[in-house]
N, C-alpha and C positions, 0 to 999 in steps of 0.2 A: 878143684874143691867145689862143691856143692850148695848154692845158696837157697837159703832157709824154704822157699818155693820148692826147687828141687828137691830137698831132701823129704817135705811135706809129700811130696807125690812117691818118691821111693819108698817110706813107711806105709803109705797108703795103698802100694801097689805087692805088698807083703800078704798073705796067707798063711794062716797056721797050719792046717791041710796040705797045702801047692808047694810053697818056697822050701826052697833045699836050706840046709847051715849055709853053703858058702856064700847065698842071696842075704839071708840074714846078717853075716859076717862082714861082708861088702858095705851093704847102707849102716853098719855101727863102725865101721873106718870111717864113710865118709862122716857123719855124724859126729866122732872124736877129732877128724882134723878139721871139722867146721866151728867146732869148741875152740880151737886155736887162737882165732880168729876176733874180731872185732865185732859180735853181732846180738841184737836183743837174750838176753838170756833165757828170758821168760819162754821166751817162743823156740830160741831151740830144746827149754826144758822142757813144753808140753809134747814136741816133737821126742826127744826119747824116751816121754810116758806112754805115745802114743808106741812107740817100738818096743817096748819093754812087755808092754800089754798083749801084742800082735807075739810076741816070742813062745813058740809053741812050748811044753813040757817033756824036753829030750833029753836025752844026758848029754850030746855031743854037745850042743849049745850051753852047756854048765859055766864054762870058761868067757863066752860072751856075754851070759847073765849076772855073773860078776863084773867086768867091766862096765856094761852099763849101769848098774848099781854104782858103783865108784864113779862115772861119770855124772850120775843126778847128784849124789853126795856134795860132789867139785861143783856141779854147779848149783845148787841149794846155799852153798857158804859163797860163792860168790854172789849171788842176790844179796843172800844177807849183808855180805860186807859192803856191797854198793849200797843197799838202804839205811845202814847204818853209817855210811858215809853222809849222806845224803841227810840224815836225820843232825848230825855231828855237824853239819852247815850250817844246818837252820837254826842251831844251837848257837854256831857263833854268829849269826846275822843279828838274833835275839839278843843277844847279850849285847852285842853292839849298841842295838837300837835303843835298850834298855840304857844304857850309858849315857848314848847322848840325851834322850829325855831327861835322865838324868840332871845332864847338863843343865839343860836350856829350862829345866824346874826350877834351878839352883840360881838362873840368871834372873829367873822374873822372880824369883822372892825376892834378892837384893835391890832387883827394879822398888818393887811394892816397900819395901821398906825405905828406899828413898824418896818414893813418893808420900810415905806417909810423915816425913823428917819434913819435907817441905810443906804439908798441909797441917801438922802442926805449927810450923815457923809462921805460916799466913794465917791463922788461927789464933796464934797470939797476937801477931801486931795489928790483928784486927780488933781485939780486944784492949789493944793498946789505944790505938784508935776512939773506941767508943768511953775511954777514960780522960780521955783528952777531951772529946766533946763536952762529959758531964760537967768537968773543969770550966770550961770556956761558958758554958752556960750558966756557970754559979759566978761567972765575972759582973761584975755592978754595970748599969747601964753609964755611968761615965768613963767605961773602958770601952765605948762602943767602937771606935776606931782599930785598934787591937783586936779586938774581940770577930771585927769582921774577919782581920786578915786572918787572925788562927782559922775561922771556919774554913775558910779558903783552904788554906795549907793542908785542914786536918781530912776537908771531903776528898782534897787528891793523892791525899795517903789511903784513905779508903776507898780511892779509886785501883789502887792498884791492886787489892787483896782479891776485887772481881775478877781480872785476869785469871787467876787460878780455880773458879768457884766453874763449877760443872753449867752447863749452859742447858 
């Protein structure tokens, strides 16, 4: 069997003029059982365009100009079917990826909406906080003793609301 090299040189070493059928007939055997085979298709399809081309206009050769016609055919749909393999992956790699983005969209909304539960929740008791204060401040100066420890209590409740406040 003939690799794709070889066969490049046996098409190349063809004549329309010179080569007999049976030269012609020879490199489209080796050609069909190189199709067999495990090899670029691309490259063995321009190799039998290039032979198809080179094939003089005889009548003996009628029967080999069908074959390799049905040979570019065979291989023409196997391209196709390898790039539409090929296409058909990246289809599911897509849809894949589209999924998990999906996902992990799905996860940070949940994130953000519990972040915004608890920047409400310090939101209010901060506002709880500054009601407290007004209270404590409308207390008479003979609650002064009281009135300090609320302040106390009420600025280390308002201490904590900082914690969550963007820095």
């Amino acid at each position: 069997m003939a690799t794709l090299n070889e066969l490049t040189e046996h098409v190349a070493a063809l004549n329309k003029l010179e080569s007999n059928d049976f030269q012609f007939a020879d490199v489209l055997d080796e050609i069909e059982d190189t199709a067999m085979t495990n090899v670029d298709v691309d490259d063995l399809r321009n190799i039998l365009n290039s032979y198809r081309l080179k094939m003089p206009n005889r009548n003996t050769l009628d029967g080999h100009r069908v074959r390799a016609k049905d040979l570019a055919n065979t291989l023409m749909l196997q391209t196709l079917s390898q790039r539409i393999a090929r296409i058909h992956a990246r289809n599911e790699a897509l849809s894949s990826l589209t999924s998990e983005l999906e996902t992990q969209i799905d996860k940070a909304n949940a994130d953000a909406g519990r972040l915004q539960q608890i920047k409400d929740a310090v939101d209010r008791a901060t506002k709880t906080v500054n009601e407290v204060k007004s209270l404590i401040n409308a207390l008479t100066s003979t609650d002064t003793g009281v009135k300090d420890k609320l302040t106390e209590l009420v600025e280390s409740l308002g201490n904590i609301s900082t914690i969550f406040a963007p820095a």
